[in-house]
N, C-alpha and C positions, 0 to 999 in steps of 0.2 A: 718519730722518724718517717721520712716521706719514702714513699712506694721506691725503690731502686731504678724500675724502671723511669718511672715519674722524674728522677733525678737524672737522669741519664737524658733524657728526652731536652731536660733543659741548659745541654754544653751546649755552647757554639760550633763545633763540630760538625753539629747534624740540622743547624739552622738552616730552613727554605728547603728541608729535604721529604718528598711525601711521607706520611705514615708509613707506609712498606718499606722502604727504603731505611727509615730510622728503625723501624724491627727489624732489617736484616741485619743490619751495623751492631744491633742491641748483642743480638744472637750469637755473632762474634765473640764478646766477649766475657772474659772468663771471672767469675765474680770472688773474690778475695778479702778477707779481714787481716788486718795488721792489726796489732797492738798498739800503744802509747810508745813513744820512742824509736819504735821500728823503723828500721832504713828500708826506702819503700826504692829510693833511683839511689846510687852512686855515682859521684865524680868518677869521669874516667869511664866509666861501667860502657860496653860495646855491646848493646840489646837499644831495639830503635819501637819494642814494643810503646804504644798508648796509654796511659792512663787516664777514666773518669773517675774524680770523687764524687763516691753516690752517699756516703752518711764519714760524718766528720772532717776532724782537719790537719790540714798540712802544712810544714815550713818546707821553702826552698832557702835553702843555701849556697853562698859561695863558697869556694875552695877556701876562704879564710873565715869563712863561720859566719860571715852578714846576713842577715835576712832579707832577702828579696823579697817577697811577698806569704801571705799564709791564705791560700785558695781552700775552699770549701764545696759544700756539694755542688757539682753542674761542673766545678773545675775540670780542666783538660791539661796533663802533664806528661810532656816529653812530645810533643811537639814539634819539636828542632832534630831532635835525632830522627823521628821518623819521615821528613822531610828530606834531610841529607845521609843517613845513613852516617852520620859521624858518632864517636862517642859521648858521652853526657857529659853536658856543660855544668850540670848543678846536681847536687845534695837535696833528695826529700825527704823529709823525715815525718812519722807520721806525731802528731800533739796528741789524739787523743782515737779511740779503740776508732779504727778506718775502715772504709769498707771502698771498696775500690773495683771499676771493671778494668780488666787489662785485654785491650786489642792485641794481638797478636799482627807485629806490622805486616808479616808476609801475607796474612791472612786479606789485611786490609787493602795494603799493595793491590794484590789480587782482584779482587770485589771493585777496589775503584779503578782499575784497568778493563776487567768486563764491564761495567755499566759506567761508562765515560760519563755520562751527563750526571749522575753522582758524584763521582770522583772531581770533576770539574766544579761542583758545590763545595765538598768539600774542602779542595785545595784553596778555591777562594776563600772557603771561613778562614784555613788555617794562613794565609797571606794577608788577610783584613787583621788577625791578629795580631801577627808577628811585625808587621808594617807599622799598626799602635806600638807596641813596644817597642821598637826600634827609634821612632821618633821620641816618645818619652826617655832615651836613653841619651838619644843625641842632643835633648834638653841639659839632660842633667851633666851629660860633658861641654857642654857652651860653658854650661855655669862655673864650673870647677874652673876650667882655662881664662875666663876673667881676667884672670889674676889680679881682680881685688882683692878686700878685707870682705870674708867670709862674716864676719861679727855685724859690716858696715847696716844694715838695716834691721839687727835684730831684735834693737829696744824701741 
């Protein structure tokens, strides 16, 4: 298992941020083990806290049970709620024993309002990200709307 911190050091989150700056962010938060199967976010759920996976892994789901993606240690989860302050768009569940740091958003709020030129790093990781997946998304609805034959180039 790698160093927690070590794992933590390697979200995108804290990318281009000095050492100090990524200790203080570390300091933040509050270090948790889930089990296998554990619901780590809920659908719906109104808490805009952070999550890093620092050792194992996780699915995200949709409301209808599809897999999104299964992030691992460095992951960064819940992102969108702590950006907007909305409730949770996806289901995490955890695969296997997790070990997770949770930001406390107010906490983070905070910290990146007193030290602007941090907070400004990190809003841009979390916008370089979110801006990826948004495009990948709007990929995958070009495709859908086609309205070819989905089969047409699969042999």
């Amino acid at each position: 298992m790698l160093d927690p911190q070590e794992a933590f050091k390697s979200n995108y989150l804290v990318c281009g941020l000095p050492p100090e700056a990524i200790s203080e962010v570390w300091a933040m938060g509050i270090q948790e083990t889930h089990l296998a199967r554990e619901t780590l976010i809920r659908i719906n759920e109104k808490s805009s806290d952070l999550f890093v996976v620092l050792d194992g892994n996780v699915q995200v789901l949709t409301q209808d049970g599809d897999v999104l993606a299964e992030p691992g240690p460095g992951s960064v989860l819940g992102e969108m709620s702590l950006i907007d302050d909305r409730p949770r768009s996806a289901e995490v569940v955890c695969l296997s024993l997790t070990k997770v740091a949770r930001i406390p958003a107010k906490l983070l709020r905070g910290y990146m309002n007193s030290n602007r030129q941090v907070g400004f790093v990190i809003l841009a990781n979390l916008a370089r990200v979110l801006s990826g997946r948004l495009r990948i998304a709007d990929m995958k609805i070009d495709t859908l709307q086609d309205g070819g034959d989905p089969w047409k180039n699969s042999l």
